[in-house]
N, C-alpha and C positions, 0 to 999 in steps of 0.2 A: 486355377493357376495360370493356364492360357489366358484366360480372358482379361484375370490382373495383368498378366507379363504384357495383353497385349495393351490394356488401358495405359500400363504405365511404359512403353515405346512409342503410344501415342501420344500422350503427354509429353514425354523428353522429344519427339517430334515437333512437336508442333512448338516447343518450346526455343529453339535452336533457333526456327528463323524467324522467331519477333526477335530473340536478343540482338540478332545480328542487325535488325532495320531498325532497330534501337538505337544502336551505337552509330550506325548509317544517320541516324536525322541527326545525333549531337554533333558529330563531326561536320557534318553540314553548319549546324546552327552555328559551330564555334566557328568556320570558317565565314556564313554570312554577318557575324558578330567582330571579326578583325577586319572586315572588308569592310564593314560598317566605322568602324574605329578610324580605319586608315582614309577612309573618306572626311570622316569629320576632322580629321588631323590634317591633312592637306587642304582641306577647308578654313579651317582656323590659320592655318600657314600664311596663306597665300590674304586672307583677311587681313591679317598683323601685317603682313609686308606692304597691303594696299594700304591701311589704315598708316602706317608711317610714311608713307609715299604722299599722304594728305595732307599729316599730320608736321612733317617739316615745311612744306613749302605753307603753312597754316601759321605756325611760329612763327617764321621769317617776316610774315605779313605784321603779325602782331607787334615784333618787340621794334623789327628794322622802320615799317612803313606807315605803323596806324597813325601813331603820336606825329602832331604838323610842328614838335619842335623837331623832328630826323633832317628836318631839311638842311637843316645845321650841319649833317653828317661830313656831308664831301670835304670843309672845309679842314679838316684833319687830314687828308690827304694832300688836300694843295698846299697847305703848310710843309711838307715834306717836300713837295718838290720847288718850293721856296727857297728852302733851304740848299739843295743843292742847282737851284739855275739861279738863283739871285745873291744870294745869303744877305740880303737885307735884313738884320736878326728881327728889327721891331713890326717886319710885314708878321713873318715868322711866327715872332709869340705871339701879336695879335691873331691869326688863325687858330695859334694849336690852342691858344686860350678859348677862342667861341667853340672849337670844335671837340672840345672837353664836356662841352658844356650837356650835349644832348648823352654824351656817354655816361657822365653822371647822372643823367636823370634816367637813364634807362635801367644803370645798376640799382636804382633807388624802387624804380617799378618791377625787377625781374624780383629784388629781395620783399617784398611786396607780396608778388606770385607765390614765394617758396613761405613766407610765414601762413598761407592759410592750410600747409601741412604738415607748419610744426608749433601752431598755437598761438597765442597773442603773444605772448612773454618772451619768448623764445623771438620769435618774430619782430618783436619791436628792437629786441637785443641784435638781431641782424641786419636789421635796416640802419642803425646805427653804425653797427660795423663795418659793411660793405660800403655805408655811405662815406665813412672815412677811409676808404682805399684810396680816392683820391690825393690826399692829403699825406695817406703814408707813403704812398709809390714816390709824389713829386718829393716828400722827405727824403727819400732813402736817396733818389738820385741825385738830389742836392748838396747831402751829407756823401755822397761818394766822391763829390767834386771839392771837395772841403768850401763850400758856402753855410757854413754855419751858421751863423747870420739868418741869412732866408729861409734855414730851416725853423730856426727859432721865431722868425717875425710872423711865418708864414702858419705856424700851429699858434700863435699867440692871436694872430687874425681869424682862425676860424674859431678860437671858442668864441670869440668877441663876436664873431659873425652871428655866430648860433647863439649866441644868449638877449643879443639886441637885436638883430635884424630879423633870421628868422623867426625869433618866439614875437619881438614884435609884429610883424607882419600878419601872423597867425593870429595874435589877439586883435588887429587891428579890424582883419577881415571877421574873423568871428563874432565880435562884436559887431560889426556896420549889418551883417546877414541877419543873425538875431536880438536886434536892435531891442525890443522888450522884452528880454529874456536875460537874466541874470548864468551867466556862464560857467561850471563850477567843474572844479577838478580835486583829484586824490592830495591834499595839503601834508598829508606825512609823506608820502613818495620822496615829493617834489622838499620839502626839508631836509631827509636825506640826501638826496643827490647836491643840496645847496651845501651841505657840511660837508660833502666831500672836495665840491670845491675851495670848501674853506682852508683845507687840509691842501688841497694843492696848492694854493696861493702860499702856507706855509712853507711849501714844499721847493719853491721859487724864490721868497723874499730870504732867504735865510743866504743862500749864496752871495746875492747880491747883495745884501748889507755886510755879508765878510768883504766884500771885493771892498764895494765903497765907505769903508771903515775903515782898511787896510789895517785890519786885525788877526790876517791870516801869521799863524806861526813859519809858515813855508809859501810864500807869494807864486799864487800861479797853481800849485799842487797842491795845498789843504780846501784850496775852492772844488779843484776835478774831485780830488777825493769824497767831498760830501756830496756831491751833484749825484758820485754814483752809488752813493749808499745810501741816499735818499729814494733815487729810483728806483733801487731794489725796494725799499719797505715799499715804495707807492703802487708799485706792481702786486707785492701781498696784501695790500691794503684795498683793490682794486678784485681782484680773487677771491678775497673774504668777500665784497661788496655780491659778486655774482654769486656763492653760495649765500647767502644770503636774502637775492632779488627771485634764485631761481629756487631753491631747496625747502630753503628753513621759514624765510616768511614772508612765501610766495601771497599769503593772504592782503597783505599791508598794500601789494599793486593792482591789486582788481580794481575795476574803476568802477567809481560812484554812482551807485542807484539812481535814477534821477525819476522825481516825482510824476513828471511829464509823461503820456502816454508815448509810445514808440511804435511803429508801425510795423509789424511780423515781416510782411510778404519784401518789403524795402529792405528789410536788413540780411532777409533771405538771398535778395539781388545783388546786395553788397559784397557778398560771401560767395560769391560763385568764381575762382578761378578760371585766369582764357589759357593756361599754358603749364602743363602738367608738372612735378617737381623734377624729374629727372630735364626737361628739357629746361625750366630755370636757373639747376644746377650750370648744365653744358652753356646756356648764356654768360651768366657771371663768369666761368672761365671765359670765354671769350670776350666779353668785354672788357675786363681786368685787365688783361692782355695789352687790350688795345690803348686803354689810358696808360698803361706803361713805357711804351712806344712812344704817345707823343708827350707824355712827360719830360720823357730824355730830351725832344726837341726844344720842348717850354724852358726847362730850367737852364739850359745854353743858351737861349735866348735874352735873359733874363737881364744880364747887363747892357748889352743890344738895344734891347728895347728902353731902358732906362735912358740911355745917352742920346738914342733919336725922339723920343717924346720928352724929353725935357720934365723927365718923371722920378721923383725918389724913389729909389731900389724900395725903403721901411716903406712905401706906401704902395707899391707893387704886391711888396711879399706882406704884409699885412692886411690888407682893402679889396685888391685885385683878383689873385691866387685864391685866397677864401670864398669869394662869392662863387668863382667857378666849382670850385671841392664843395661845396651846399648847397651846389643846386638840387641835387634829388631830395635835403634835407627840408631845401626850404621848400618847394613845391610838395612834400608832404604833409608838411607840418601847417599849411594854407587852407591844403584840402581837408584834413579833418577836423581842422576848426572852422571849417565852414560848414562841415557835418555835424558839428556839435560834441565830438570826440575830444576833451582838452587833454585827457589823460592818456593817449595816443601821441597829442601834439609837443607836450611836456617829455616822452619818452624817446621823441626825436631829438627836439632841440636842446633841452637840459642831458636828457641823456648821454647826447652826442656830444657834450662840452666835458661832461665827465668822465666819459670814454677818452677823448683827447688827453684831456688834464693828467689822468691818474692813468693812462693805459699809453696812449700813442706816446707822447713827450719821456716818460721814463724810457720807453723802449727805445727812440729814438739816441740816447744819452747813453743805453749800452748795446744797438750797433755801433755807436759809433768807438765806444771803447773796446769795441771786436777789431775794426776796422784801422781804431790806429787817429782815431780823431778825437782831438780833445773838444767835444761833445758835452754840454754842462746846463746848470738848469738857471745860471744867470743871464738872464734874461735883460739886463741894463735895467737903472732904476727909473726912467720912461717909460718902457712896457710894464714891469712889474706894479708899478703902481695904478697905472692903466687896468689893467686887471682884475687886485684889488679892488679899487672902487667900483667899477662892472660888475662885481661878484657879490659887493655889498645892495646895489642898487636893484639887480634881479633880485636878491635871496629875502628885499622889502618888499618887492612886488608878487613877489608867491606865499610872503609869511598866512594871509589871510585865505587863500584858496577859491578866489572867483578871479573873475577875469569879464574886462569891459574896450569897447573901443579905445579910449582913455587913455587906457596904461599901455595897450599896444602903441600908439604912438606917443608918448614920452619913450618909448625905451626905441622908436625910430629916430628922435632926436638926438638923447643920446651918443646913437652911434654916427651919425653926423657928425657930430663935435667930436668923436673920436675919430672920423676918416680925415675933417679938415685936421687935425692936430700932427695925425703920421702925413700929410702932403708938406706940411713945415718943419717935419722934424728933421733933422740930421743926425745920424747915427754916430755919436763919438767914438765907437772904436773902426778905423778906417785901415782895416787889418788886412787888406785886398780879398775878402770875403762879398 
């Protein structure tokens, strides 16, 4: 009995103090295990704050200083202060016109940035977008000032811009680069987006033959009234179009196999982002910003400048205004058909006319029936017809689906003969617009 009682005092002896420097090493461990944690957490802290501390004055370099068209930049500011030490309006727009120029091309490279994190499709659909902020900002502030007019000449100028100058320029160079090499793009895509324009030119000519028919039941009011229920349908019709490009058959935009071997480790280099999406995000707003800003100065300029350069307002707001609002259009639409991308080059410049046509011009027609402006889609039967034939002349040269030096310059001549046409024209309705 002793010798049990004493085996088992020794045992619950001897047992008492391992438990105890048991529980001694875990509390240690747990504490060299949170002192370890808390180390690598102020470690990682103090990384992310150095890494952003790199990381923006690294942006900055990229979007502000890399590109040698930035040099452009300043000019946007001296323009403003043009404006209040001078007020010579035509120095004025001449600044805030060049100084537009590098800010569209930047929003055009930052949306660029942000599609290689949300896919081609998606991404081509923004470049488009953002490319036309230009074009919507100088709109809305033009339609604030009641120049209706230059709103309407000045979106009738850019699709012209984008369907002749830059799809030509694009095919011009793409073919001069790959000189024996037959050039081929998605030919149903580009059908679709030409029938969309088909539909907007419908969407135009309809008013303007009420006007110039004078077969309106109520003169003046049955014209507003179809303009805006035309742009409602063209807006659904616009909608359908993105359910459609994006959802249902997304297959129809993949772009074409090409026979040609391609190089892995190139397209690899192609693909590599300099500027993460959260900080392309934070650029587009701020550069939006900025083109809005000196928008306001351009479009108050606008008559200014006409009067001292001995220049028509229609060839301002249709020639002038559109080349600056396409510049990121047309510098990318250059670049990937020098790359041999047509189906990229197609979804800027076609794209971006269809976006105009069926998405910017409708919207534009009901701000302006928010606003209190009779805001309409007659367009005078000059431009409209203008148009028209544009829309027939592209929608020839996409029917077959290659593309050669060639046809990129016919559709530069073309637009020639359209920019000499609006330096002659005189706007007949002289409505103090």
């Amino acid at each position: 009995m002793v010798s049990i009682d004493g085996k088992t005092d020794l045992e619950s002896d001897e047992e008492i103090p391992f438990s105890s420097s048991a529980a001694t090493s875990k509390v240690e461990a747990l504490d060299f295990e949170m002192i370890h944690l808390r180390s690598w957490a102020d470690l990682a802290n103090s990384w992310v704050s150095t890494h952003m501390w790199i990381r923006v004055p690294r942006s900055i370099y990229i979007v502000l200083f890399k590109a040698k068209i930035n040099v452009l930049l300043p000019l946007g500011p001296l323009a403003i202060l043009l404006h209040y030490i001078t007020g010579k309006h035509g120095w004025v727009f001449f600044f805030s016109l060049v100084g537009i120029v590098p800010l569209a091309e930047r929003i055009g490279y930052v949306t660029e940035q942000l599609a290689f994190y949300t896919g081609p499709t998606v991404g081509g659909l923004l470049n488009a977008t953002f490319g036309n902020a230009t074009e919507m900002i100088i709109s809305i502030y033009a339609l604030k000032n009641g120049m209706i007019r230059v709103v309407q000449q000045s979106l009738l100028g850019s699709i012209l811009s984008n369907m002749l100058l830059v799809l030509g320029c694009a095919f011009f160079t793409g073919g001069i680069i790959h000189y024996q090499k037959i050039q081929v793009f998605n030919k149903s895509a580009a059908l679709v987006n030409s029938g969309l324009l088909l539909m907007a030119v419908m969407g135009l000519m309809f008013p303007a033959v009420l006007h110039f028919t004078h077969s309106e039941i109520h003169f003046g009011k049955s014209e507003l009234s179809l303009s805006r229920f035309s742009s409602c349908v063209m807006l659904v019709a616009y909608a359908s179009y993105l359910f459609f490009q994006l959802r249902s058959h997304r297959n129809l935009y993949n772009p074409i196999e090409e026979e040609g071997i391609r190089d892995e480790d190139e397209s690899d280099e192609e693909e590599a982002p300099e500027i993460t999406h959260w900080e392309a995000i934070g650029w587009l707003a701020v550069l939006t910003v900025w083109v809005s800003v000196l928008s306001g100065y351009l479009v108050d300029a606008i008559q200014g400048a006409s009067d001292s350069f001995n220049m028509p307002v229609a060839f301002i707001s249709v020639i002038l205004l559109p080349i600056v609002g396409n510049a990121a259009e047309h510098a990318s639409a250059i670049m990937f058909a020098m790359k041999d991308k047509l189906d990229i080059t197609l979804g800027v410049a076609i794209g971006s006319s269809t976006q105009i046509s069926m998405f910017v011009i409708p919207f534009c027609v009901v701000v302006g029936w928010i606003m209190g402006q009779p805001m309409d889609l007659n367009f005078q039967l000059f431009e409209t017809a203008t148009l028209f034939i544009t829309v027939l002349v592209v929608a020839f040269m996409l029917q077959d689906g290659t593309s050669n030096y060639f046809k990129g310059l016919m559709l530069i001549l073309c637009y020639l003969i359209v920019a000499a046409s609006f330096f002659v024209h005189v706007d007949p309705s002289e409505d103090g617009n």
